[in-house]
C-alpha positions in Angstrom: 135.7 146.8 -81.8 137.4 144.2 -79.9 136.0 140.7 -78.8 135.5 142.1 -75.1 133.4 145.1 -76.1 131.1 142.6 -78.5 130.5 139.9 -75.7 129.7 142.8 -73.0 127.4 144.8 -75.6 125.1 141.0 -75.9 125.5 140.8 -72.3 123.8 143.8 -71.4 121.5 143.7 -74.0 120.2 140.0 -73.0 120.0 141.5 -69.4 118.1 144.4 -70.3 115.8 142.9 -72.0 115.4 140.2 -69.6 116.6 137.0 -71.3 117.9 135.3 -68.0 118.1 131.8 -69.7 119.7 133.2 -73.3 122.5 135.5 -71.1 123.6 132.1 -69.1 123.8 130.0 -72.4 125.7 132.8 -73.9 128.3 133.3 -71.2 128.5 129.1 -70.9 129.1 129.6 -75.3 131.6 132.3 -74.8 133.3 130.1 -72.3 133.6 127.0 -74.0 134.5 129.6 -77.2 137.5 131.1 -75.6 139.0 127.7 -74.5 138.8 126.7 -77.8 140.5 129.4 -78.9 137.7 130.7 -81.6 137.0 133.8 -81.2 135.0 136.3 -83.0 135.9 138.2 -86.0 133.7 141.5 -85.9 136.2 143.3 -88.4 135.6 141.1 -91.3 131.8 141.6 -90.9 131.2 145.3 -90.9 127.1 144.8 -91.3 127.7 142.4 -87.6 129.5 145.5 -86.0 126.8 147.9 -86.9 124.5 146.1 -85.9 125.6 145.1 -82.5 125.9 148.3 -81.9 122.9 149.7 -82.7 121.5 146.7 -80.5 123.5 147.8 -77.6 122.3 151.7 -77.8 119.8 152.1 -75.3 116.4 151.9 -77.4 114.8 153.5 -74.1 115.6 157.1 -75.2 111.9 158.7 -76.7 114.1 160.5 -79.4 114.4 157.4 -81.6 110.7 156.6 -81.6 110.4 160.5 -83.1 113.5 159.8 -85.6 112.7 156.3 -86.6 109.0 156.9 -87.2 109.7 160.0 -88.7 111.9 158.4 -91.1 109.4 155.9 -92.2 106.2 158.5 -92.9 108.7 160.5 -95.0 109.4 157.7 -96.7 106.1 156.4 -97.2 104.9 159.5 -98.2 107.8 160.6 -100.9 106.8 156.4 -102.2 105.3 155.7 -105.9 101.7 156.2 -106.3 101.6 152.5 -107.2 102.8 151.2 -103.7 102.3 154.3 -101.5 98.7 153.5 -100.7 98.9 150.2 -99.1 102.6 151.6 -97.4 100.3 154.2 -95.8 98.1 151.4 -94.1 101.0 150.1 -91.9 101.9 154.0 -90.6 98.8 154.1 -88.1 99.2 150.6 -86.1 103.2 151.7 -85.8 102.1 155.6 -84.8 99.4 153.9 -82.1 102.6 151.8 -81.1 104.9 153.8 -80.9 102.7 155.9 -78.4 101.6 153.1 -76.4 105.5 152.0 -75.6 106.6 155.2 -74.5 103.5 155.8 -72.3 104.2 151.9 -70.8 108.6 153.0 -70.3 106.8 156.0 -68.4 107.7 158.6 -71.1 104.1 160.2 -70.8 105.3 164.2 -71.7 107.2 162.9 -74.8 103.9 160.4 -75.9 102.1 163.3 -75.7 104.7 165.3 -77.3 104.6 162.2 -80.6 101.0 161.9 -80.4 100.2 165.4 -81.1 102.7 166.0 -83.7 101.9 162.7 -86.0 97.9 162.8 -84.6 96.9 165.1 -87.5 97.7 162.3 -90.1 95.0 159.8 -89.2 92.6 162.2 -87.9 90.6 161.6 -91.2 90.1 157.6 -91.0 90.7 157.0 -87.2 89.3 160.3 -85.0 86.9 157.7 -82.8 90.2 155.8 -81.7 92.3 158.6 -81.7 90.1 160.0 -79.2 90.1 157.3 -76.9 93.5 156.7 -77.1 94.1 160.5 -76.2 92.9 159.4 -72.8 95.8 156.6 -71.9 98.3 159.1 -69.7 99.9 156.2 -67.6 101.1 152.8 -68.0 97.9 151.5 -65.7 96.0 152.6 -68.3 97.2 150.3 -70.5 96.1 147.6 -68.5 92.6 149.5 -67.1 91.3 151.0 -70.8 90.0 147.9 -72.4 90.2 150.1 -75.9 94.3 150.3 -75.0 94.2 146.3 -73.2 93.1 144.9 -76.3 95.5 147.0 -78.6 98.2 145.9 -76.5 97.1 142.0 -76.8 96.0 142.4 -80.3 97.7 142.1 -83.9 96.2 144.4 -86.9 96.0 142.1 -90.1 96.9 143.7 -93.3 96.4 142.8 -96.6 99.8 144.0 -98.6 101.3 142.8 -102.3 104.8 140.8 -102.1 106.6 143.6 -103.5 105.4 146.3 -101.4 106.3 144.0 -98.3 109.6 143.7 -99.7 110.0 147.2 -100.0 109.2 147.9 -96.9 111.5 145.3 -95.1 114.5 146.5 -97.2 113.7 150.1 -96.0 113.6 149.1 -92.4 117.0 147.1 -92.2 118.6 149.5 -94.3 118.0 152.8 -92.1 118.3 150.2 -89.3 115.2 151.3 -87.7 115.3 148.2 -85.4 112.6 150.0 -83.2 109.8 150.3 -86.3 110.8 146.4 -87.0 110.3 145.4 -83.7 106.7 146.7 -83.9 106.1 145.5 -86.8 107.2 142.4 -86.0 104.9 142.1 -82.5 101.7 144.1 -83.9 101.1 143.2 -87.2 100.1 140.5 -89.3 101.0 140.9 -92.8 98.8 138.9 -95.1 100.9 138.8 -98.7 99.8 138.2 -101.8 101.0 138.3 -105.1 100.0 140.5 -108.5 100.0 143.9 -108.1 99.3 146.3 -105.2 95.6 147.2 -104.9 94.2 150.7 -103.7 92.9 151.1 -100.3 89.2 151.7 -100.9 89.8 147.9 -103.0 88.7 145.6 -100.0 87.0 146.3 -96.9 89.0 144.3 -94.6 92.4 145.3 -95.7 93.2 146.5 -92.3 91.4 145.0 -89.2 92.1 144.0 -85.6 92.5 140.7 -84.6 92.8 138.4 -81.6 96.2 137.0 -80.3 95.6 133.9 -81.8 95.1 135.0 -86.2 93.4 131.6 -86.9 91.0 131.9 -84.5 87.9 134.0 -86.3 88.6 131.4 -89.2 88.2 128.3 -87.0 85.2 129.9 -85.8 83.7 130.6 -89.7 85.0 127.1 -90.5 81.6 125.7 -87.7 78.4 124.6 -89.8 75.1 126.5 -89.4 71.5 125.6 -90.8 70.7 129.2 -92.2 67.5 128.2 -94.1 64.0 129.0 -93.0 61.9 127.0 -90.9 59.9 123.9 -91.2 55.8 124.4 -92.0 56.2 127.9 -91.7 53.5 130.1 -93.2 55.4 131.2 -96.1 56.5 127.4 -96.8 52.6 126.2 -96.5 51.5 129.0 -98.6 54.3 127.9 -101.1 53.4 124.4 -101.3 49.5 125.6 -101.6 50.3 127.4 -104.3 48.8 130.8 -102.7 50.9 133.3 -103.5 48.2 134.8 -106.3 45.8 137.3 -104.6 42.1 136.3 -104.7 41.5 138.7 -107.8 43.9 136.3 -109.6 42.1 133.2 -108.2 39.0 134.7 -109.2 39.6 136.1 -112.8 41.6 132.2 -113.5 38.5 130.6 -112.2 36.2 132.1 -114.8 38.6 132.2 -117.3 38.9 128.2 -116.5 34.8 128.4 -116.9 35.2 130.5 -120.6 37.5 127.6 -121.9 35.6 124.8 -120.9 32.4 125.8 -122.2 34.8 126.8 -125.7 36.5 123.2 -125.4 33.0 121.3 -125.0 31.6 121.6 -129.0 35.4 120.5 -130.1 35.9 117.6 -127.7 39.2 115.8 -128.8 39.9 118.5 -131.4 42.8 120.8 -132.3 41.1 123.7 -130.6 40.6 122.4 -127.3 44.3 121.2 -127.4 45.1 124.7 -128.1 42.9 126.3 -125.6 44.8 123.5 -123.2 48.1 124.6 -124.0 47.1 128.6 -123.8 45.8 127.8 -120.3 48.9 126.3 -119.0 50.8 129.1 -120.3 48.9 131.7 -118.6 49.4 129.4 -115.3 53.2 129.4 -115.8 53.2 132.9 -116.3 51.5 133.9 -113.3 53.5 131.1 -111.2 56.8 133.3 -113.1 55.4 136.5 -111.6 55.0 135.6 -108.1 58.7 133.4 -108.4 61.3 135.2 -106.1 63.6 137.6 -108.0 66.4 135.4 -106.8 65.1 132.0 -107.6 67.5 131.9 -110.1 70.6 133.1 -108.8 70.7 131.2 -105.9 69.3 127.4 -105.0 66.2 127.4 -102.5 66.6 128.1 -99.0 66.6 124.7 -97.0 64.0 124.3 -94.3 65.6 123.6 -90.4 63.7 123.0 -87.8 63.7 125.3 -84.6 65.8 124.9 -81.7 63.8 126.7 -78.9 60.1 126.0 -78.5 57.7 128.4 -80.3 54.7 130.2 -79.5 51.9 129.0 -81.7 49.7 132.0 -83.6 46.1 131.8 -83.0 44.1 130.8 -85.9 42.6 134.2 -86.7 45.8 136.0 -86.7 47.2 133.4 -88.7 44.7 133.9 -91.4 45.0 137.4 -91.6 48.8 136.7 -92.5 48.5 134.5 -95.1 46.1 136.7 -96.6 48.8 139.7 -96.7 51.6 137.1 -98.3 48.9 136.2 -100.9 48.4 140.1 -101.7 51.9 140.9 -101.1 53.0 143.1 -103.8 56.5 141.8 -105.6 59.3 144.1 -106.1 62.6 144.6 -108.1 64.9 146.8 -109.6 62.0 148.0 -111.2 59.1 147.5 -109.4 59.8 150.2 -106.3 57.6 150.2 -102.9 55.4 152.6 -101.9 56.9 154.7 -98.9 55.0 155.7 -96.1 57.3 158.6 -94.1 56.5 159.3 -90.3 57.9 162.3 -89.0 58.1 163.4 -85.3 58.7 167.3 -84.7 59.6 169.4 -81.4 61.9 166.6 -80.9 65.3 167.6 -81.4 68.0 166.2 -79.1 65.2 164.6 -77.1 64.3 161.8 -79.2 66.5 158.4 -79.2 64.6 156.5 -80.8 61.5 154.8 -83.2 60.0 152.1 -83.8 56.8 150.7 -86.1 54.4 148.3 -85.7 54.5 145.2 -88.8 51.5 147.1 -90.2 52.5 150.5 -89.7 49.3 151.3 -87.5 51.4 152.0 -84.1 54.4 154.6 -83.8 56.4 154.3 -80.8 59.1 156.7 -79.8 61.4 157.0 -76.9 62.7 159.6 -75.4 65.7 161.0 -73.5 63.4 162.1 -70.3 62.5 158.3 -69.8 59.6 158.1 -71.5 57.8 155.9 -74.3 55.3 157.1 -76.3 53.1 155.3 -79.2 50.5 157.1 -81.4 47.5 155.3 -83.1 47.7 156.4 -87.1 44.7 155.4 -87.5 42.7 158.3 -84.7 46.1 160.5 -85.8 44.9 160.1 -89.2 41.2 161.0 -89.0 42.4 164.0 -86.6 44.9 165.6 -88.4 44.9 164.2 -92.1 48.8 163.8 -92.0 51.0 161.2 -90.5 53.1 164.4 -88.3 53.5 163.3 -84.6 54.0 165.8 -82.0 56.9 165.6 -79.4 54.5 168.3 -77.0 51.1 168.1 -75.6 48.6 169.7 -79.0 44.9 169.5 -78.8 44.7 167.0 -81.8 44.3 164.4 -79.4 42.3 161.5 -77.6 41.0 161.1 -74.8 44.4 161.4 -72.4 44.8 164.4 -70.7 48.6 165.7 -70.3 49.4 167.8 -67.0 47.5 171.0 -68.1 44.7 169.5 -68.6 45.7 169.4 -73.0 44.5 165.9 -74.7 47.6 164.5 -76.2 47.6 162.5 -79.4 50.2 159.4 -77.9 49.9 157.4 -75.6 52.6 158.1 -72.7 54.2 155.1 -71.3 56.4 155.9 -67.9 58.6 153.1 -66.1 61.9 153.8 -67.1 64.4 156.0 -64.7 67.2 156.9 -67.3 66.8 157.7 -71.8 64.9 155.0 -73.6 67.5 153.9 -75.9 65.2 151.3 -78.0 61.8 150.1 -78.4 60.5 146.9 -80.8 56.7 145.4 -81.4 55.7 141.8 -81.0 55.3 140.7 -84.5 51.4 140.9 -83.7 51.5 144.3 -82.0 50.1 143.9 -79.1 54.0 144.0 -76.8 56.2 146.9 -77.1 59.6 146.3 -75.3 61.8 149.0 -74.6 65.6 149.4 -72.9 66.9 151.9 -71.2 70.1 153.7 -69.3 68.9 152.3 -66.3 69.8 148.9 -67.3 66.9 147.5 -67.7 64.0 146.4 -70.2 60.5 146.5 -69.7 57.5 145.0 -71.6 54.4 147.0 -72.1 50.7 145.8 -73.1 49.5 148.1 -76.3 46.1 146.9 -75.2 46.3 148.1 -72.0 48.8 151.0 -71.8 50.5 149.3 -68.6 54.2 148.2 -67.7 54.0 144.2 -67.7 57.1 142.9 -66.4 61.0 144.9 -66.1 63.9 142.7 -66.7 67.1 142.7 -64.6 69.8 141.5 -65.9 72.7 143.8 -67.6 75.1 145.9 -65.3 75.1 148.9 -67.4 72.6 150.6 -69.9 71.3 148.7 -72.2 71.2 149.9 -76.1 68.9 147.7 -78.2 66.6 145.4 -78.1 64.4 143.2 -80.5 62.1 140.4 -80.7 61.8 137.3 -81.9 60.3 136.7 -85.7 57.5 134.9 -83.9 57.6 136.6 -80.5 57.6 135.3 -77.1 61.4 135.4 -77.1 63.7 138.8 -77.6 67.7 139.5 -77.4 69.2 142.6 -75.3 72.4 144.4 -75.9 73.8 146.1 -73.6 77.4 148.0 -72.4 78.8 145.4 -70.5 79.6 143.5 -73.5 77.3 141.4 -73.8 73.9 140.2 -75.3 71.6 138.2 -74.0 68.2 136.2 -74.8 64.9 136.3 -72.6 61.5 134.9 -72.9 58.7 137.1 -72.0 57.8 134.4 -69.4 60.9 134.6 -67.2 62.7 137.4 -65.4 66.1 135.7 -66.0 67.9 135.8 -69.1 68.1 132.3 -71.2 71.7 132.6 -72.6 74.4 135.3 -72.0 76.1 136.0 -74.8 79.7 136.8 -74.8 82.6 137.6 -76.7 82.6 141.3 -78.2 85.9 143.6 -76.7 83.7 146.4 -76.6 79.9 147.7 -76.5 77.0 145.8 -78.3 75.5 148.2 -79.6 72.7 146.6 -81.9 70.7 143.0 -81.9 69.3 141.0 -85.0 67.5 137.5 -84.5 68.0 135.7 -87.7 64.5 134.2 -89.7 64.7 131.0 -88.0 65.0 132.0 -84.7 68.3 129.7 -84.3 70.6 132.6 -84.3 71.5 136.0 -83.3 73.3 138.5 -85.1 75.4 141.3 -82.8 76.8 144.1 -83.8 79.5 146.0 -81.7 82.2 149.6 -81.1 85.1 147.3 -82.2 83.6 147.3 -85.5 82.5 143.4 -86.4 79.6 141.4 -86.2 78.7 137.5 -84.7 76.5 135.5 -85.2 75.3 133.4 -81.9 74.0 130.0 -81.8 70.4 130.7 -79.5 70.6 126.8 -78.5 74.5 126.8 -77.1 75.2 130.3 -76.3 78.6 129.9 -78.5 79.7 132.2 -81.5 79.2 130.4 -84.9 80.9 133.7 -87.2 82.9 136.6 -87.2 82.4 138.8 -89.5 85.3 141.7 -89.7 85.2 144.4 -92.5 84.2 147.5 -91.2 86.1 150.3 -89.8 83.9 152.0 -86.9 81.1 151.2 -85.0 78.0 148.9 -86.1 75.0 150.5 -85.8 71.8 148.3 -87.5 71.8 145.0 -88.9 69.0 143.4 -91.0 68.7 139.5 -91.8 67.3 138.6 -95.6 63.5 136.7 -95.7 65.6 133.6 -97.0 68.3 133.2 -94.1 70.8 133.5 -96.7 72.3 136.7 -96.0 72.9 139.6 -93.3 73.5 143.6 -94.0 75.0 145.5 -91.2 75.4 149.7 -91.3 78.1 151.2 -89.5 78.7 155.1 -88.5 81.0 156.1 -91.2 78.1 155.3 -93.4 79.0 152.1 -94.9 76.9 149.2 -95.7 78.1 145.8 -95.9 76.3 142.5 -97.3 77.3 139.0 -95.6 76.8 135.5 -96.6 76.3 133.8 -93.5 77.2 130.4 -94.8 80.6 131.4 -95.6 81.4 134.4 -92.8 82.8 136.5 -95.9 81.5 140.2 -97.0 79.8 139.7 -100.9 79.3 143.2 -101.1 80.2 146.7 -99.4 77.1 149.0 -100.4 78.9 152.7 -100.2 76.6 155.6 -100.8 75.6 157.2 -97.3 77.8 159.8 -95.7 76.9 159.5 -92.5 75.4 157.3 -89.8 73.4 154.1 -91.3 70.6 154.1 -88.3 68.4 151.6 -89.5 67.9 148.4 -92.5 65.1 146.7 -93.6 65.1 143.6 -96.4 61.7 143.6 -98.3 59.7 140.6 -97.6 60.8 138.7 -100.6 64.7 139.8 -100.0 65.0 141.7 -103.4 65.5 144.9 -101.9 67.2 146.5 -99.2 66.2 149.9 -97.9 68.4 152.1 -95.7 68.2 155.1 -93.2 70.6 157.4 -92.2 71.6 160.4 -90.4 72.3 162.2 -94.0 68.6 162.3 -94.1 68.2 159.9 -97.2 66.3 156.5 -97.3 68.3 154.4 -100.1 67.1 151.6 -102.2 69.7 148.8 -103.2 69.5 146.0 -105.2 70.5 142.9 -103.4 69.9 140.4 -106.4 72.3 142.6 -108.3 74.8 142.4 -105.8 74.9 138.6 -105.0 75.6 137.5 -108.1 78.9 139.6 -108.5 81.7 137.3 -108.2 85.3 137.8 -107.6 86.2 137.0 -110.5 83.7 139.9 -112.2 85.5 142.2 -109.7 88.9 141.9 -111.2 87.7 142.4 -114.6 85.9 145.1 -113.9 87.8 147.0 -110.8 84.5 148.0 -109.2 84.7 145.6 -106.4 81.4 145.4 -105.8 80.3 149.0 -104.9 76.8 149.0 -106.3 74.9 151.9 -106.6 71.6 152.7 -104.9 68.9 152.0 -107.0 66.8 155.0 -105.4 67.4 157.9 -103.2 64.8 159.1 -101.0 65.6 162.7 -99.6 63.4 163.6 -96.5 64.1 167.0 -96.0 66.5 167.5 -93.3 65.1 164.3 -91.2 67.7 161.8 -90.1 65.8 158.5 -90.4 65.7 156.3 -87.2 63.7 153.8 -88.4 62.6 151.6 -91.3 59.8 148.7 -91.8 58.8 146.7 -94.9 55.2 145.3 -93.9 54.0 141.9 -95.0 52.4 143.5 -98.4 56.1 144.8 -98.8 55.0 148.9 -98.5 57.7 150.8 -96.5 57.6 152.8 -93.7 59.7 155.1 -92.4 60.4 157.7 -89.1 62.4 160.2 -88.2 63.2 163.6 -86.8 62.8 166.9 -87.7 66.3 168.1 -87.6 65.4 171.8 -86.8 62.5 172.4 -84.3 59.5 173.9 -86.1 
């Protein structure tokens, strides 16, 4: 290869690709080179000759997408066992690539002809993208498909040891597979770290999509938010009262307190009364010990905040009746279990979307895919029927309603909605029921008086979940267009629009100080919104599909999120970072629910089990206990509950910390 054939190879290669500023600069170098009389020795570099002329080959031809990322599976594949698992994790961003390039050169028979060959080896982990990317036949797809868009504008991070990095690189430049390091080059963000590779089921976040700028979710985690509970709240008053004991324990102190004093009074100033003293003090501190949260010592007291957004006061009797369930609120643990109270609707199948139970467990609401929303009573279903079993079709165990044939039902049928009822919550007091629906709206309902109230317009596009406030008055929306957004019962107009997700929000969580929303959305993290500002305070990025429930702990402290491929992570909000991934469900995680004092965490899925966990248990495992042990946090549940072939849609711990549950009857009885 002669000087003339090495300048014209750069030549066309910077004009191919574009670089009008580098091809001037070059011919004004080669210029000034050749009066100078320096030219360029390609013979005594061989690895320069090569090179240029694998640069100047046409890289447009589809057969070296096939050959190059052929190469690199069979590679990866034939690796050591030691390095081969976290070599595998870079294969799918290249393979999704590698499609998406020839599709944009207009290639579209050979894409199709690559993705169908390689498809098969990601169809395990990735069969959700793989069939949305299935869809992308033209280059304006690319730029249409926001699932493809954000791809395209996207990096993935990975989390790789130094010396399987190192491997890698060396493979690529040795096989020259200039194509393979050019993608990896533009689409992926290698995060390196020393010590020895780890498996893939090690960390949840090993592979995750970021935005174009890396630094930007950790500038967002880096903000300060005030997670603790709020000021002169009931469960602060009660604290300070010292009213936690129920009044059986008042009462049995009180005359215990009686017994001693009249048993001090003949030994004034003696030894015994000093005794008797001391005895009575330990009984005191005992009690106080019982009635401690489980967590008190793991982790300092929550702080108290105040609350950003003006909130509806409780009416005195209501009030009372609360603070006497927190007094006889029953304390659990790893080994004090809740009782479980299991609803289950029948003749539902594909119909039902849906549940949704009152704080106390007394009203059942469903919705339902032919627009309606339907609560039942417990208490008349009860003393009807003797069983907590609610019917989908008119029966004759009913009230005084009449259905269409002139049956009674046993629900109450609430009808407003033009599309599926996607989601339905209670007011904290029971008397609201709220529900969304296809039709993009959300309507409020009166339990008192089995009437629509008000319908909110807002989203563009059906709307998925929606839940209230801890104190009511104020609820969150989320909705297919992306967004969420906050309403209060008294305005038609949302409050905030919340913005930000790349792809459906698909559930809504208001934290227990009403300051902050959680979101959880189709590409696969969670954020946690600032009610007062409207901007995004965390990121949280770990899971690998869709999130489909979130739950916020009692405390503030912490948030779980359930995603479809089962999975169950725990977050510490104050940090942004995953404490533990809580793996036991093999299916959909539908629904979460902390128990009142955060100890436990219960969760329903669509592999018709209610599990247990024990959060205590997994907060206080550190990273540093995960390396010694190699467990990395996966925590078994403390209890499966199997409920018969009933997916569970919904789970509720009430205010005395008993647990309710609903679901559906999987096969139509």
């Amino acid at each position: 290869m002669d000087e003339e054939q090495v300048v014209k190879f750069v030549e066309t290669y910077l004009k191919k690709k574009g670089f009008r500023q580098a091809e001037l600069a070059f011919h004004d170098e080669v210029q000034h080179s050749s009066k100078n009389a320096n030219s360029i020795d390609v013979h005594s570099d061989p690895d320069l000759s090569n090179l240029l002329l694998a640069i100047s080959q046409s890289d447009d031809t589809p057969a070296r997408y096939h050959e190059e990322y052929g190469k690199l599976r069979s590679w990866t594949h034939s690796s050591l066992d030691l390095y081969k698992p976290e070599l595998l994790r870079v294969l799918y961003p290249v393979f999704v690539h590698c499609y998406m390039d020839l599709v944009a050169k207009g290639h579209i028979q050979e894409a199709r002809n690559f993705f169908n060959i390689f498809r098969e080896d990601h169809e395990t982990v990735h069969s959700r993208d793989l069939q949305k990317l299935e869809g992308v036949l033209s280059p304006s797809h690319l730029e249409e498909m926001e699932f493809a868009h954000t791809l395209r504008q996207s990096k993935v991070n990975i989390k790789i040891s130094q010396y399987s990095n190192e491997l890698l690189m060396q493979f690529l430049r040795n096989t020259k597979s200039t194509m393979m390091l050019g993608i990896v080059n533009d689409h992926i963000n290698f995060q390196v770290s020393p010590g020895q590779p780890s498996s893939i089921l090690d960390d949840p976040d090993v592979v995750t999509l970021i935005g174009n700028n890396q630094d930007a979710a950790f500038q967002i985690n880096k903000k300060e938010i005030h997670w603790g509970l709020l000021e002169d709240s009931l469960e602060d008053r009660l604290e300070k009262a010292g009213g936690f004991l129920s009044d059986s324990e008042k009462t049995e102190e009180a005359k215990e307190g009686e017994i001693d004093e009249n048993k001090k009074r003949p030994a004034e100033g003696g030894k015994q009364g000093t005794s008797v003293k001391k005895t009575k003090k330990d009984k005191a501190a005992s009690a106080t010990a019982k009635v401690a949260r489980p967590d008190a010592n793991i982790v300092s007291a929550a702080p108290r905040v105040k609350a950003e957004l003006p909130l509806p006061v409780i009416p005195t009797e209501v009030e009372q009746s609360i603070l006497e369930d927190l007094r006889n609120r029953v304390q659990l643990s790893n080994s004090a279990l809740p009782s479980v109270s299991f609803y289950t609707f029948i003749n539902t199948h594909n119909s039902l979307n849906c549940s949704s139970i009152s704080q106390d467990g007394s009203l059942v609401a469903g919705g339902f895919s032919d627009s309606s929303l339907k609560v039942w009573d417990m208490a008349k279903l009860g003393q009807q029927s003797g069983n907590s079993v609610l019917q989908g079709e008119n029966d004759s165990t009913s009230e005084h309603v009449l259905g269409p044939n002139g049956v009674k039902r046993s629900y109450t049928l609430l009808q407003g909605h033009s599309g599926p009822v996607y989601s339905a919550t209670f007011s904290p007091l029971g008397d609201f029921i709220l529900s969304c629906s296809a039709d993009t709206t959300v309507r409020l309902w009166s339990t008192k008086l089995n009437a629509n109230l008000v319908c909110y317009k807002g989203h563009n596009y059906p709307v998925w979940d929606v839940q209230f406030s801890p104190l009511g008055h104020y609820f969150a929306s989320a909705s297919h267009d992306r967004t969420a957004r906050i309403w209060s019962m008294d305005r038609i107009q949302p409050l905030r629009i919340l913005a930000g997700h790349l792809s459906d929000v698909d559930c809504v969580q208001w934290h227990a100080n009403c300051n902050y929303i959680a979101t959880g959305s189709s590409d696969k993290t969670v954020r946690l919104w600032d009610v007062q500002s409207g901007e995004c305070v965390r990121i949280f990025i770990g899971h690998r599909s869709m999130i489909l429930s979130l739950a916020m702990s009692p405390d503030g402290r912490y948030m779980a999120s359930g995603d479809e491929d089962g999975t169950i992570m725990m977050w510490d909000l104050s940090s942004g970072r995953c404490v533990s991934p809580l793996m036991g469900h093999n299916s959909c995680v539908w629904s979460l629910a902390f128990s009142c004092e955060g100890s436990l965490l219960a969760s329903g899925s669509a592999d018709c089990t209610v599990k247990l966990w024990d959060v205590t248990s997994s907060a206080k495992v550190t990273k540093a206990d995960e390396s010694k042990s190699g467990n990395t946090n996966r925590l078994r549940s403390l209890k499966t509950l199997p409920t018969k072939s009933t997916p569970v849609y919904s789970l509720r711990f009430s205010r005395r910390n008993l647990l309710f549950a609903a679901g559906v009857l999987s096969k139509s009885v």
